[in-house]
Biotite code that builds the C-alpha atoms (Angstrom):
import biotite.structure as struc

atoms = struc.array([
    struc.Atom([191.958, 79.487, -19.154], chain_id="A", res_id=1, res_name="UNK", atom_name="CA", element="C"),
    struc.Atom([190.772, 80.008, -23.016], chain_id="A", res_id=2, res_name="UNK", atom_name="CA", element="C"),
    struc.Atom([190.947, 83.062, -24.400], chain_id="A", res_id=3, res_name="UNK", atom_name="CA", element="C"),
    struc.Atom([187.150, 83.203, -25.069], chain_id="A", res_id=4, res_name="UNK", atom_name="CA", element="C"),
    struc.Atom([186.795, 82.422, -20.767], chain_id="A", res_id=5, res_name="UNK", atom_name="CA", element="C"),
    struc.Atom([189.126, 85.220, -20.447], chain_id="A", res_id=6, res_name="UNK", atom_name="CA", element="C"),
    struc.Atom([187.376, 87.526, -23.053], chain_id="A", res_id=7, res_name="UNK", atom_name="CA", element="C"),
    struc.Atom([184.014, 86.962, -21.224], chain_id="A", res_id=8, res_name="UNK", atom_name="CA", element="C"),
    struc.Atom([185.438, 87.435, -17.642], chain_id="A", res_id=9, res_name="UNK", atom_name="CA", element="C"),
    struc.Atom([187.235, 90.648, -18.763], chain_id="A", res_id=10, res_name="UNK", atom_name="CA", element="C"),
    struc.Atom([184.029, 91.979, -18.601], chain_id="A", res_id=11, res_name="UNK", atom_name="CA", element="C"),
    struc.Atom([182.844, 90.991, -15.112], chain_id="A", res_id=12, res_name="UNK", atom_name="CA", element="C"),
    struc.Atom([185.918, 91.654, -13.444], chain_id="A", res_id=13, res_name="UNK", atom_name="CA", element="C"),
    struc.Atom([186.070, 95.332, -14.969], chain_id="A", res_id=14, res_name="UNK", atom_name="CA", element="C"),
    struc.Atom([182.627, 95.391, -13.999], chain_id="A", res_id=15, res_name="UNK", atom_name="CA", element="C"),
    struc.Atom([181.233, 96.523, -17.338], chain_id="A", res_id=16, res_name="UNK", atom_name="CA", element="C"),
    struc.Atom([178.446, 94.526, -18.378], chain_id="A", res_id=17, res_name="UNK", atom_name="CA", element="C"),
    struc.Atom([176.318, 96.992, -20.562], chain_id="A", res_id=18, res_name="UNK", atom_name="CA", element="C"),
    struc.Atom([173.765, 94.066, -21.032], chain_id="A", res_id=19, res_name="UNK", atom_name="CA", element="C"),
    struc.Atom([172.983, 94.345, -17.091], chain_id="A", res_id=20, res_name="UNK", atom_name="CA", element="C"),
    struc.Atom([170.706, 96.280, -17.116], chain_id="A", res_id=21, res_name="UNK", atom_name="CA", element="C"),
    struc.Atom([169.885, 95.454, -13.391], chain_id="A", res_id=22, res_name="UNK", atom_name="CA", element="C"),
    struc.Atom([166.513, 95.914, -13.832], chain_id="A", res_id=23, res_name="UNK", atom_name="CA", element="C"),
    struc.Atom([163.927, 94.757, -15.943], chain_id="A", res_id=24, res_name="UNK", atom_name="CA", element="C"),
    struc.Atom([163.877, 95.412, -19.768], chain_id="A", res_id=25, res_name="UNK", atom_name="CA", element="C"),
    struc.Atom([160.705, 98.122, -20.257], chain_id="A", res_id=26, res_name="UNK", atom_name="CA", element="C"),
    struc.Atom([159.635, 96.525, -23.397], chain_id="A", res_id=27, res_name="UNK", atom_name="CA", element="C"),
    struc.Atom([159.405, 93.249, -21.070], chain_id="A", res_id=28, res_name="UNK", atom_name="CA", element="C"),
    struc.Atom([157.442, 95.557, -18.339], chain_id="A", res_id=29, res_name="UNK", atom_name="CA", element="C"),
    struc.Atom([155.365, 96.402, -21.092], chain_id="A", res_id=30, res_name="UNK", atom_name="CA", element="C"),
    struc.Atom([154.213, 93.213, -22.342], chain_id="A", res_id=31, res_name="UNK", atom_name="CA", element="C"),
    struc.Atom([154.084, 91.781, -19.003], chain_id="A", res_id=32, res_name="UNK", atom_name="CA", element="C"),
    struc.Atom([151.233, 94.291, -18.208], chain_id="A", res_id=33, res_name="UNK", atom_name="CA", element="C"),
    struc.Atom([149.764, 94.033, -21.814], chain_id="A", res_id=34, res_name="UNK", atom_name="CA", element="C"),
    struc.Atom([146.283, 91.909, -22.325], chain_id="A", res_id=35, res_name="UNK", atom_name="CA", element="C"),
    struc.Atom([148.777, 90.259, -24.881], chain_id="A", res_id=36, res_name="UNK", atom_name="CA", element="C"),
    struc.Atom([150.404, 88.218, -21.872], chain_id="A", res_id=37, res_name="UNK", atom_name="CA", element="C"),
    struc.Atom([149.095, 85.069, -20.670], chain_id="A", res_id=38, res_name="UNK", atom_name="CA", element="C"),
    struc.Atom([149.020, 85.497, -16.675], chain_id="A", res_id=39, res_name="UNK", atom_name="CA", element="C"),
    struc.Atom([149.397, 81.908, -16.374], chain_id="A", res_id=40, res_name="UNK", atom_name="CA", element="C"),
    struc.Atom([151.086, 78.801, -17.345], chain_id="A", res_id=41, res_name="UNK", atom_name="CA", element="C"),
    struc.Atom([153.991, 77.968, -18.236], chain_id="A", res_id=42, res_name="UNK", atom_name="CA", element="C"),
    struc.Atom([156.992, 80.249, -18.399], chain_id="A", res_id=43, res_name="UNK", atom_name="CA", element="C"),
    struc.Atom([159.769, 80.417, -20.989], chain_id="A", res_id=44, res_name="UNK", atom_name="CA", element="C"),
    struc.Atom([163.507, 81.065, -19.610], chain_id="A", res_id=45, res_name="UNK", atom_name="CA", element="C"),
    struc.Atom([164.808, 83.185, -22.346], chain_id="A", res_id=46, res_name="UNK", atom_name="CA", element="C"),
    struc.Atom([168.798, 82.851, -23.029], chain_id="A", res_id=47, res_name="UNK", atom_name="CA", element="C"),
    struc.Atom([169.015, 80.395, -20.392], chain_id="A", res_id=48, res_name="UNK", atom_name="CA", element="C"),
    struc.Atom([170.779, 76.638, -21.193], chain_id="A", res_id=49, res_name="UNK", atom_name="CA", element="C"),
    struc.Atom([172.325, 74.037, -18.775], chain_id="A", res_id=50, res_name="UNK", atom_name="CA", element="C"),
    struc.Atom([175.293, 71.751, -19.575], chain_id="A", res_id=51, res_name="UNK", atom_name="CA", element="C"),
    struc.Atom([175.997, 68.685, -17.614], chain_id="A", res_id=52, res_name="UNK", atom_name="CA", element="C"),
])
């Protein structure tokens, strides 16, 4: 395993992932229940990425 691999699963096996926040973010909450935020369409996956 890479050191970066093992950097990154340091933190899941130590279970400290501060990012987690194993909820929803409130400023996310908040715009989600703004008139700002379109109800419908099409969604955006923040963050997320596939490799094949």
């Amino acid at each position: 395993m890479t050191d970066i691999l093992k950097f990154w699963n340091s933190f899941y096996e130590n279970k400290t992932t501060p990012w987690d926040l194993a909820s929803y973010a409130e400023p996310f909450k908040t715009y989600l229940d703004s008139p700002y935020c379109i109800k419908s369409g099409h969604v955006g996956v923040i963050g997320d990425s596939l490799i094949l």
